[in-house]
Structure formats: structure tokens, C-alpha cells
C-alpha positions as CSV (number, residue, x, y, z in Angstrom):
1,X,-20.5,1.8,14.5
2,X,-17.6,-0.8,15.0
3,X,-17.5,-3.2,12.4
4,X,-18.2,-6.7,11.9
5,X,-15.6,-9.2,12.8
6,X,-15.4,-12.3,10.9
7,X,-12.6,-15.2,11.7
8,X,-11.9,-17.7,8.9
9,X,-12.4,-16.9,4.8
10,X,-13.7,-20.2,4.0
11,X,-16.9,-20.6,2.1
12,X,-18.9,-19.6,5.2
13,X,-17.1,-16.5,6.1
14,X,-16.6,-15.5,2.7
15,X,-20.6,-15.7,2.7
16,X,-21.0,-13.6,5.6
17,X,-19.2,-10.5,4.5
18,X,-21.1,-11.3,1.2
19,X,-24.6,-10.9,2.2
20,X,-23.7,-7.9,5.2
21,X,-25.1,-4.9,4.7
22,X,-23.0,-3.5,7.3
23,X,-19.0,-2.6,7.4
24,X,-16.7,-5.8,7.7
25,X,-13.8,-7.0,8.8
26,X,-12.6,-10.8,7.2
27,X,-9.5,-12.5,9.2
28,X,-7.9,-15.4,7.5
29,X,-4.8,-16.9,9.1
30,X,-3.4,-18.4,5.9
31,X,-2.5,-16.9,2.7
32,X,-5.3,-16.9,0.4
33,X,-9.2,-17.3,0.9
34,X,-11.2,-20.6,0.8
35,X,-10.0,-22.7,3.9
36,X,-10.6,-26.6,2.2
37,X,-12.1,-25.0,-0.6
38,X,-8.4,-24.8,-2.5
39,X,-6.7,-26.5,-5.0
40,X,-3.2,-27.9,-5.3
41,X,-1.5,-28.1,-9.0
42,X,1.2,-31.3,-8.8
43,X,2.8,-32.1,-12.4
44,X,-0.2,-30.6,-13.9
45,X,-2.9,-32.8,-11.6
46,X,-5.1,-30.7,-10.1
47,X,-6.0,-31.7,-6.3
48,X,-8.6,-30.7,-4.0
49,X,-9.0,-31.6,-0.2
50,X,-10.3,-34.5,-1.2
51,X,-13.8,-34.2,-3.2
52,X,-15.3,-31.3,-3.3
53,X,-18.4,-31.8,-5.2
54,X,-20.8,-28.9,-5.1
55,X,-24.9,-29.6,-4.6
56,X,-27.2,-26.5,-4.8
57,X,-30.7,-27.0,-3.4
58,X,-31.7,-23.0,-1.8
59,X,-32.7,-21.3,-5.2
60,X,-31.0,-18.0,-4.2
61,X,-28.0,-19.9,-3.6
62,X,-28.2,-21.3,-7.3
63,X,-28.9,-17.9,-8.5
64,X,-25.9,-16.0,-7.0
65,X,-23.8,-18.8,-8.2
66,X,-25.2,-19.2,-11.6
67,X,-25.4,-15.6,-12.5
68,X,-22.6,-13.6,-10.0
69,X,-20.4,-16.1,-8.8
70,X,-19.4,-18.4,-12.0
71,X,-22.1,-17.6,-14.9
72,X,-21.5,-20.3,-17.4
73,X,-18.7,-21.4,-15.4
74,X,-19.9,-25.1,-13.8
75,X,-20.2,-28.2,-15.2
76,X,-22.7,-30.6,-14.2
77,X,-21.8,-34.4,-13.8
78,X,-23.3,-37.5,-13.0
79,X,-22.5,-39.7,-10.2
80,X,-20.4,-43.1,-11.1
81,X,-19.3,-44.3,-7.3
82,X,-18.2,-48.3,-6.6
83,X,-17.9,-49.8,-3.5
84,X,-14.8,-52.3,-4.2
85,X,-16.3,-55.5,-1.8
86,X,-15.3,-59.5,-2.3
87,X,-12.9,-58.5,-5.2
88,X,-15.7,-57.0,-7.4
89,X,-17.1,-53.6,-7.6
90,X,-20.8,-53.1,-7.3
91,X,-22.3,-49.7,-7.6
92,X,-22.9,-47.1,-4.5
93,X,-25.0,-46.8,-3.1
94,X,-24.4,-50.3,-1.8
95,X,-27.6,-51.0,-0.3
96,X,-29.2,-50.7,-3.5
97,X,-27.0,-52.3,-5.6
98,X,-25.6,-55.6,-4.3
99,X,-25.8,-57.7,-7.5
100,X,-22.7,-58.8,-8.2
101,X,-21.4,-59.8,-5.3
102,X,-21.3,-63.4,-4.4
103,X,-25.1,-65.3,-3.6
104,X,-24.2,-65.6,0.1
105,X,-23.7,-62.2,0.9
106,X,-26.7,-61.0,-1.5
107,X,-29.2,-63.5,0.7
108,X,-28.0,-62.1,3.9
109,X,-28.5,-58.8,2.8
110,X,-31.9,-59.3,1.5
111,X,-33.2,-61.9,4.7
112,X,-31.7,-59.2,7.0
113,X,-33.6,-56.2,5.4
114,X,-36.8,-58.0,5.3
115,X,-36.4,-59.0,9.2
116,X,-35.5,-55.7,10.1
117,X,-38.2,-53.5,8.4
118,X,-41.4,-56.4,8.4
119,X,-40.1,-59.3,10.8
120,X,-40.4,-59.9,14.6
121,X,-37.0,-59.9,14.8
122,X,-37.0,-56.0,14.1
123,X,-39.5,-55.0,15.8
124,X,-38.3,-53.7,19.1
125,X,-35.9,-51.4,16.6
126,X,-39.0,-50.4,14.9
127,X,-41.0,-49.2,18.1
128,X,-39.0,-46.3,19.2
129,X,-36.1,-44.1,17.8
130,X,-32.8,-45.2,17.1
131,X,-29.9,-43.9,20.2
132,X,-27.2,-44.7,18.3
133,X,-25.8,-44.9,14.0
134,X,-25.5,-49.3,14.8
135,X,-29.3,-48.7,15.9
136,X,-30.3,-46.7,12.7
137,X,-28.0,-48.7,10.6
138,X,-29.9,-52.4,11.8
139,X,-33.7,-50.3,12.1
140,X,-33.7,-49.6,8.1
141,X,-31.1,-51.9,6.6
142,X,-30.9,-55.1,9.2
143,X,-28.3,-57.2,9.9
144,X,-26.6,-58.2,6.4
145,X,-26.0,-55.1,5.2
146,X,-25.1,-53.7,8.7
147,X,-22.2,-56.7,8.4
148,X,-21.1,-56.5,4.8
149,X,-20.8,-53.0,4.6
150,X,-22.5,-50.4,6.6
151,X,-20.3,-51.2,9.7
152,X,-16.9,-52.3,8.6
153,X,-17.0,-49.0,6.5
154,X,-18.6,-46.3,8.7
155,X,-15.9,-47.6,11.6
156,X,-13.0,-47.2,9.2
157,X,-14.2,-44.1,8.2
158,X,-15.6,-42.4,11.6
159,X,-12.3,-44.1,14.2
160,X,-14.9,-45.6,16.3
161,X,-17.5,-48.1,16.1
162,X,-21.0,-46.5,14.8
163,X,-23.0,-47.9,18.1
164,X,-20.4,-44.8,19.6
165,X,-22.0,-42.2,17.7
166,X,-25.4,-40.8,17.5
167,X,-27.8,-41.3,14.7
168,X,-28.2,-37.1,14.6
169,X,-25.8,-36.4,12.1
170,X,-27.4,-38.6,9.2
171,X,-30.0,-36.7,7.4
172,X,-29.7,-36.6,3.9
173,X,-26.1,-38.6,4.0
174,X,-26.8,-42.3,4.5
175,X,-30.0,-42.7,2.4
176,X,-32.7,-45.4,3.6
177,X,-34.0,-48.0,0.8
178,X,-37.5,-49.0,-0.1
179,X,-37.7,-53.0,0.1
180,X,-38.2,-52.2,-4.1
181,X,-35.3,-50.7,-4.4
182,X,-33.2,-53.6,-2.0
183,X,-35.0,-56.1,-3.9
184,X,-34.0,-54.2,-7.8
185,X,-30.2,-54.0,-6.4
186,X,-29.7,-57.8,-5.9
187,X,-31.1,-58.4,-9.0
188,X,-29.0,-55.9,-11.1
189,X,-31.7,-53.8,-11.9
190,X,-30.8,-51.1,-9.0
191,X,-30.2,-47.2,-9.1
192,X,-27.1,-46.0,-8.7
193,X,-29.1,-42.4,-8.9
194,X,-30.2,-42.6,-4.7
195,X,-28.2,-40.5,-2.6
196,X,-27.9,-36.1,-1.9
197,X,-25.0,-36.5,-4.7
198,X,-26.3,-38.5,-7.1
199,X,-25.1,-35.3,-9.4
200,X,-22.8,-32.3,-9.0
201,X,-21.5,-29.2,-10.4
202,X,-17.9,-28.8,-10.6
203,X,-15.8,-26.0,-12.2
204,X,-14.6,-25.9,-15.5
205,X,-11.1,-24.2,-15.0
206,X,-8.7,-24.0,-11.9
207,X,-10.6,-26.6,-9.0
208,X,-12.8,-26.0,-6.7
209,X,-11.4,-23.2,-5.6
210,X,-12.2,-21.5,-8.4
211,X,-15.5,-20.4,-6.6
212,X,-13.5,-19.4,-3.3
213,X,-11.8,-16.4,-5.8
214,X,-14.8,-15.8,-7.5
215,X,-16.6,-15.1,-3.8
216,X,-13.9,-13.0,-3.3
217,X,-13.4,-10.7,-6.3
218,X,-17.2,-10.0,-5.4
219,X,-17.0,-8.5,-2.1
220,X,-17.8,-5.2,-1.2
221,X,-18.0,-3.0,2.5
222,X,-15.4,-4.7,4.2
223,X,-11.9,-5.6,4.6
224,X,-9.9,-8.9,3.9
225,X,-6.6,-9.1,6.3
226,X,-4.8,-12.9,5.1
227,X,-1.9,-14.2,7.0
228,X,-3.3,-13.1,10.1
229,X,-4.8,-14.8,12.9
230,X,-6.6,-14.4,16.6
231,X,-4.9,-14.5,19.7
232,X,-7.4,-13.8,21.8
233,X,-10.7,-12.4,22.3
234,X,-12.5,-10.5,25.3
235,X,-16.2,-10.7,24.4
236,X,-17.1,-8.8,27.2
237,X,-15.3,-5.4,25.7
238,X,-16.2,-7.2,22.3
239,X,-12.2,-6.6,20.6
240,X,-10.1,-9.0,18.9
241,X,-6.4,-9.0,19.1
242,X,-4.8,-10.0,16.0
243,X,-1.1,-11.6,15.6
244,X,-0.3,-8.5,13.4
245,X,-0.8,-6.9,16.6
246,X,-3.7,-4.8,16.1
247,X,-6.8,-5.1,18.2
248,X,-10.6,-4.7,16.5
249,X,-13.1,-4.0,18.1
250,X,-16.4,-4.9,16.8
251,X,-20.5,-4.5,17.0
252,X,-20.9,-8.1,16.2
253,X,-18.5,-11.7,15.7
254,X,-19.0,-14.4,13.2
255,X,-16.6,-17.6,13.9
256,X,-16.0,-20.0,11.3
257,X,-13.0,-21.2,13.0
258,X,-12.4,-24.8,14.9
259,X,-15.1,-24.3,17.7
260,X,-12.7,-25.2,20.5
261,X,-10.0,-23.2,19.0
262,X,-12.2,-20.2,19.7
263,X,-13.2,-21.3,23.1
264,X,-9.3,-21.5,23.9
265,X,-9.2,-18.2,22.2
266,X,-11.9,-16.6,24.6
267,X,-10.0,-18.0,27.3
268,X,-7.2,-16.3,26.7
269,X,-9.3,-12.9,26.5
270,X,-9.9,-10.8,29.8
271,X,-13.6,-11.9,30.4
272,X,-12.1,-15.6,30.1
273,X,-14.5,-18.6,29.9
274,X,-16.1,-20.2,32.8
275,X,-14.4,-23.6,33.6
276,X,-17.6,-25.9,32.8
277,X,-17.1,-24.6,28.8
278,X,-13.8,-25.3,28.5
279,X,-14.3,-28.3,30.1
280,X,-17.4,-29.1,27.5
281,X,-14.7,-27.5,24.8
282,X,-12.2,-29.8,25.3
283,X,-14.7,-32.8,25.2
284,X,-15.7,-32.2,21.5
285,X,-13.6,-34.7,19.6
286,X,-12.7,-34.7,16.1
287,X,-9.9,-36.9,13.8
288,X,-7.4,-36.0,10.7
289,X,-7.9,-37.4,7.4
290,X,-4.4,-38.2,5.2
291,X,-5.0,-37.7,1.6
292,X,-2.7,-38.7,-0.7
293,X,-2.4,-37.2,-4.1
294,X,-1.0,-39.9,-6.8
295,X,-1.0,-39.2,-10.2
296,X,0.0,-42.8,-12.8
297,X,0.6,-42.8,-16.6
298,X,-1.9,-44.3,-18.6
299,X,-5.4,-43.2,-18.4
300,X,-8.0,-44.3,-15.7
301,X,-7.9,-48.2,-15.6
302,X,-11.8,-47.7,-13.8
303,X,-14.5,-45.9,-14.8
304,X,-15.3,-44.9,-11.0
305,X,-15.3,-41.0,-9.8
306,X,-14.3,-42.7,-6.1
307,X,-14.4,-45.8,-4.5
308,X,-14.9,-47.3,-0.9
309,X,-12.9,-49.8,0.2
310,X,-15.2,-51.7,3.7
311,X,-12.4,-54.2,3.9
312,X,-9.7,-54.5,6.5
313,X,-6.9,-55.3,4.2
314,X,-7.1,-51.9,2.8
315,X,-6.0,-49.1,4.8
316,X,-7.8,-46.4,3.2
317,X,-11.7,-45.9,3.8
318,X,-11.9,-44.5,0.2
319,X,-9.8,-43.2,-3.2
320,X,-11.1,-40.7,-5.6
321,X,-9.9,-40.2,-9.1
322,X,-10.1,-36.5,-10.4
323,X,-9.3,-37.5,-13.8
324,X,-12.1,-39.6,-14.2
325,X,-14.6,-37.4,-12.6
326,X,-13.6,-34.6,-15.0
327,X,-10.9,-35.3,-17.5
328,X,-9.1,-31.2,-17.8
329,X,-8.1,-32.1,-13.9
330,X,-5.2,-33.8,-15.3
331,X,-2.9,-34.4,-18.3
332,X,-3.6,-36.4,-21.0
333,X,-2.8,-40.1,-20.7
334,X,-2.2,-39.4,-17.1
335,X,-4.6,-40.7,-14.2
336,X,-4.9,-39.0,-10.7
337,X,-6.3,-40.5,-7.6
338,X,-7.0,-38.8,-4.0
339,X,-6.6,-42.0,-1.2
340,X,-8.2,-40.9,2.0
341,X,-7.7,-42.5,5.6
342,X,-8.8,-41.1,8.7
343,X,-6.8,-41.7,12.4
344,X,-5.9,-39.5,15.2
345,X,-2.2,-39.3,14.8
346,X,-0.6,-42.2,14.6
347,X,-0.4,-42.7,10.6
348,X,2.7,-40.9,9.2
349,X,2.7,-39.3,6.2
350,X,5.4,-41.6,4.7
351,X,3.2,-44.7,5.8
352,X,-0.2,-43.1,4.3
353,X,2.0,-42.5,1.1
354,X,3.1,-46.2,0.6
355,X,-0.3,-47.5,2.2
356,X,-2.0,-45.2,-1.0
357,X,0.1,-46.9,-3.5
358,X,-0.6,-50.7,-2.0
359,X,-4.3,-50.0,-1.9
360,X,-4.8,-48.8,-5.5
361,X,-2.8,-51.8,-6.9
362,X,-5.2,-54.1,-4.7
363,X,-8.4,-52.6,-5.7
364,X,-7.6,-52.9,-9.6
365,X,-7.6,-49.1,-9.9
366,X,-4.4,-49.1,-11.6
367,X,-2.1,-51.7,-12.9
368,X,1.2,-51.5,-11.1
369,X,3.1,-49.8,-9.0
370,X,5.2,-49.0,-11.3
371,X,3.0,-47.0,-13.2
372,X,3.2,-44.0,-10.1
373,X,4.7,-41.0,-11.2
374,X,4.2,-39.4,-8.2
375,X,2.3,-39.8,-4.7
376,X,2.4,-37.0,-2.1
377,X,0.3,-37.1,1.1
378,X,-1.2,-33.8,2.8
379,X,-3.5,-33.5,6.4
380,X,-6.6,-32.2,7.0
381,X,-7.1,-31.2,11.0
382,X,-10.7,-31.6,12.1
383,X,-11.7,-33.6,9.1
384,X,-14.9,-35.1,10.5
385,X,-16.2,-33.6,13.9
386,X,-17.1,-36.9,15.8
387,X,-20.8,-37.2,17.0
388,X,-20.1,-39.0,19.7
389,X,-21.8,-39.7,23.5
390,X,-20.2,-36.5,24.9
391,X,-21.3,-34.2,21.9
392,X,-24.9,-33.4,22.4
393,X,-24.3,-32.1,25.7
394,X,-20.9,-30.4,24.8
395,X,-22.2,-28.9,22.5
396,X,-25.7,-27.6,24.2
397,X,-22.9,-26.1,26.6
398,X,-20.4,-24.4,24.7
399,X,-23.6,-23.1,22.3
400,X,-25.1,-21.3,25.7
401,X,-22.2,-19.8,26.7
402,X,-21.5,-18.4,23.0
403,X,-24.9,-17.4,23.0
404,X,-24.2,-15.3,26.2
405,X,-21.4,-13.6,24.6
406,X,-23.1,-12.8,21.5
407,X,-20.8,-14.5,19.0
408,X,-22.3,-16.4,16.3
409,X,-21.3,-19.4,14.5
410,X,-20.9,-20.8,10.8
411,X,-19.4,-23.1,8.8
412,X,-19.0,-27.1,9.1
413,X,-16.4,-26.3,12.1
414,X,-17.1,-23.0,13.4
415,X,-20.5,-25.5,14.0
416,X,-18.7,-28.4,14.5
417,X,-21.0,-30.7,12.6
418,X,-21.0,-32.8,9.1
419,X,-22.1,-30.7,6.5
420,X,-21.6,-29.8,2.7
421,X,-20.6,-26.4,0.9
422,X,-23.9,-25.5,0.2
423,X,-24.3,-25.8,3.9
424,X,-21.2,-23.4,4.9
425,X,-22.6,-20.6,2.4
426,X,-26.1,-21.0,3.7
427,X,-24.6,-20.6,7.6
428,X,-23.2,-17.6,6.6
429,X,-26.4,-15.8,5.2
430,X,-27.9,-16.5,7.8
431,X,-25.5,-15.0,10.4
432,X,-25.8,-12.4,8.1
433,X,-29.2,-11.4,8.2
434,X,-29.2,-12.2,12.2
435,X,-26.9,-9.1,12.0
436,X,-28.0,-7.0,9.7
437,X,-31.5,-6.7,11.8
């Protein structure tokens, strides 16, 4: 029997060939395994793309990692996130934890959450489903918070204004406060415990990608190819053709690749793609997040793991510090900071780097610029897959026709949706057992 063909070694492709009980065949266009899931060593700082903060809730999951993966190898931390707002830091999650700020912006928070959940003003929200993330953001928060925070923030950080984007995506990500927990949060005696990552595990050597190697040296049944990438595939003859020049053939395909990279890919293969998918393809819209890694002398001025910054004056949507979320991730009396900021092109990397360096001084995360020893900015493609008007029915499209070819999907962007690690290694059991029958 041909093998199965697997494009992209990140976590959810790495999961695939893990739980397949049948041969393999893993195709990874860069050099080593892990797609985000790497790390980058600058002047002893260790970097990830941007946090990477690992939450196990399927007990086989917690198992394999805990026992296979990286026995006695993760360290568990507690959440300590700020959201930097009127010059002050309150803690996150901000809806539960606006003490602090000044009286004027606490009332209207409060008077708008009361309104929106028990008032008349609300009620037409409360009598059917939200359409849009503005909708669910007014339905269970109101008006205030939707202002002061909710917003100005989720626009910065999503390109577009939230009444552009559905209310789908939200799930476990944008918790939804009791009026006890509003009311505890104004008066300082909030949670800062509310929230899917309220605690992590993390690795104790070597980054995040510490568990991308550790998936690796486990596999079995199957072979890796790295540096090598798709240049097309005919789904109806079910081969690949590879840039090495080979061509696969296979009984089954995983894709944890872009999703409209592998439509363009299927296009180029003899059975092509009928026009309405690439059409639908070509409609599913994504946007790049800068990261700039920064490391300063001195230790961490702030106490915060990360930061978000609602504010237009700052560039960045939010800035992470390593150091402080585990102190081995960078040399002593040295601080390191990831600042993040999403567009679709038009920030240079020379711009992000001096906008980083502006935006930490602003928000009191460190003293001066001239404390910077270093501050280099890196892109991540396809960041945050944009749940826009067009994407429900894009998507329903594009999943039909894949469907019809028998290729299955896995991974935050072989799905093309929000999701965590947990998520992407979860995807790929799954496609696994669909496939091992």
C-alpha cells in the first residue's frame, strides 16, 4: 500500500505520523521540524514566535507528554498578564480587573455591563445570537468595556474592526464575566486566574521547541524528508511532486500547510481545481505579525509575563517578556521582551524595530533606550487567519471540494482557524485514526 503523505512537520503533522499505524511519509519545506514551534538563541536570549505557552486539557495528550514526550521535563507557571491602559497597569483579564484605573472609566465599565446583561437597553442583544465579535463583545460586556478596551484592542490586534468578524472563533479565548466577578475587579478584589491560560507548562531547557525534537526523536514507520517542499498535487492519481523532484504517491494526504497554499498547489496538479474553489481560496484572508526580539541590561523593570497595549499611541498590540516568564530564557541581569504588531505589509522591519524600542520605554517596561542591547525583528506569514464575512462560506467551499478529493486537514492553518498547540496535536490524532480505519 502507498504510503501516507503528510505536508508540514509542525506540531500537527508531527502528531499525525505519531499516532499512524500505517507507513508515512513527513514533508517539511524548511530545515528542521516544528513550523512556529522553534526557538531562536540571540546573545544568549532565547526567543520563540512569540509566546508559546503550552495548555493540556485531553488526558492522553497529558499522558504522552508527561511520560514519552518530556517526562520531568515542563515547568508549570502561573499567569502574571497587565493590560498597560491610562498610564497604569491593571491586571488581564481586563474585564475583571479594572481597579486601578481612573473612577470615570471604572463607572462606565460597570453602568455599561449592568445595561447590557440586566437593562433595557441590552435587551434586543440579549434576544437572539450575536452576528458579529462588536455584537458579542456589547451582549456580555456592554458598552464601557467594549470602549475602553475590548474594541480599541481587538482592532489593533485583528487589522479590522471586530463588527467585521464573526463571533465563531471565540470559544474559550475571550472569557465572559459574572456581574460578581465585574463588580470584584473594580473594587480590587478581582481574579486575575479567569481565562484558558490562566497557567502553562513551558520547557525547562532549549524553548519551546524543545517539544518539536522530542516529537521527533519518537517517531517510528515513516520517513521525514526536510528542506523539501510541494509543487504540486494531482488528487485525482493521488501523487505529490516534490521540489527534490521526486513524485509520491500515496493511499491517503494530511495538509498542515497554509490552506490556500494547497489549493494553489492542487491547481497546479493535472486534476486542477474547479474555478469556484479557488475563487473561495483566494477569499480567505489572513495578516503578518512583526515580532521584535529586544533583549536590555538590567533585569525585568515589571513583573508582567506580557502586556497589552489598547492605546493608539502604541504601535504594538502587545510585548512579552521571556525573562520574566521564566528566568533560564535569558542571561542574568539581562531582560528580553518579544513586541508584537500585526498589518498586512506595509510595516517594515526597520520601522517595527524602532517602533519596539519607543513602545517599551512608553509603557515603563524598561527604563531607557539606552538600556537596548539588541532589538531584531522577524515575520510570521498567516499569523491570525481572519474570521471575516467571506470566511464561513469560503471556507464551507474549499472544505467540500477537499472533502471530494479525499485530503484531510490539520493544524491552525492547514484549518485555517485560531487555535492553540494542544489543538494542532489533537488535529493530528484525529486525522490519524480517520486513516488508520
Amino acid at each position: 500500500m502507498d504510503p501516507i503523505v503528510i505536508l508540514g512537520a509542525g506540531l500537527a503533522g508531527l502528531s499525525t505520523a505519531h499516532f499512524l499505524k500505517r507507513p508515512w511519509r513527513l514533508i517539511e519545506k524548511s530545515d528542521r521540524v516544528g513550523g512556529l514551534i522553534k526557538t531562536e538563541v540571540i546573545d544568549g536570549c532565547y526567543f520563540d514566535p512569540t509566546g508559546h505557552w503550552l495548555h493540556l486539557r485531553d488526558p492522553e495528550i497529558q499522558q504522552l507528554v508527561n511520560t514519552l514526550w518530556m517526562p520531568d521535563q515542563l515547568v508549570r507557571i502561573q499567569r502574571r498578564a497587565a493590560i498597560f491602559s491610562r498610564d497604569t497597569f491593571t491586571r488581564f483579564p481586563y474585564q475583571v480587573n479594572t481597579h486601578g484605573l481612573p473612577p470615570e472609566v471604572v463607572a462606565e465599565n460597570l453602568v455599561g455591563y449592568v445595561e447590557a446583561i440586566y437593562g433595557e437597553k441590552g435587551r434586543a442583544l440579549r434576544e437572539r445570537d450575536p452576528v458579529n465579535f462588536e455584537e458579542f463583545i456589547l451582549r456580555y460586556m456592554g458598552e464601557g468595556f467594549a470602549k475602553n478596551f475590548m474594541l480599541p484592542y481587538n482592532q489593533k490586534l485583528w487589522t479590522v474592526h471586530p463588527r467585521e468578524m464573526s463571533a465563531a472563533w471565540v470559544g474559550r479565548f475571550v472569557p465572559r464575566p459574572t456581574l460578581k466577578e465585574v463588580v470584584d475587579g473594580a473594587l480590587g478584589a478581582g481574579s486575575d486566574q479567569l481565562g484558558y491560560n490562566a497557567s502553562f507548562l513551558y520547557p525547562r531547557e532549549g524553548g519551546i521547541e524543545s517539544l518539536a525534537r522530542a516529537m521527533k526523536q519518537h517517531l517510528t514507520g515513516g520517513e521525514l524528508s526536510v528542506r523539501t517542499e510541494p509543487v504540486s498535487i494531482d488528487w485525482k492519481a493521488k501523487q505529490v511532486t516534490l521540489s527534490d523532484g521526486r513524485t509520491l504517491p500515496y493511499s491517503g494526504l494530511v495538509s498542515s500547510i497554509a490552506l490556500p497554499a494547497l489549493v494553489e498547489l492542487l491547481g497546479k496538479g493535472a486534476s486542477g481545481v474547479p474555478d469556484e474553489v479557488q475563487a473561495a481560496a483566494k477569499r480567505l484572508r489572513a495578516f503578518i505579525v512583526t515580532y521584535v526580539c529586544v533583549g536590555a541590561r538590567g533585569a525585568n523593570r515589571q513583573p508582567w509575563h506580557w502586556i497589552y497595549l489598547p492605546e493608539p499611541e502604541f504601535h504594538s498590540y502587545r510585548i512579552g517578556a521571556p525573562s520574566a516568564v521564566y528566568a533560564p530564557l535569558a542571561p542574568p541581569d539581562t531582560a528580553s521582551f518579544s513586541v508584537e504588531f500585526s498589518h498586512h505589509g506595509e510595516l517594515s522591519v526597520a520601522d517595527a524595530e524602532q517602533f519596539a524600542v519607543e513602545d517599551l520605554v512608553r509603557s515603563r517596561m524598561i527604563h531607557s533606550a539606552d538600556d537596548i542591547l539588541f532589538a531584531k525583528g522577524r515575520e510570521i506569514p498567516n499569523a491570525y487567519v481572519l474570521y471575516d464575512d467571506a470566511y464561513g462560506p469560503a471556507m464551507a467551499e474549499v472544505k467540500r471540494f477537499l472533502e471530494h478529493a479525499g485530503i484531510l486537514m490539520a493544524g491552525r492553518y492547514g484549518k485555517w482557524e485560531y487555535a492553540s498547540m494542544e489543538d494542532a496535536i489533537l488535529d493530528g490524532r484525529a486525522c490519524a485514526r480517520t486513516l488508520n480505519g
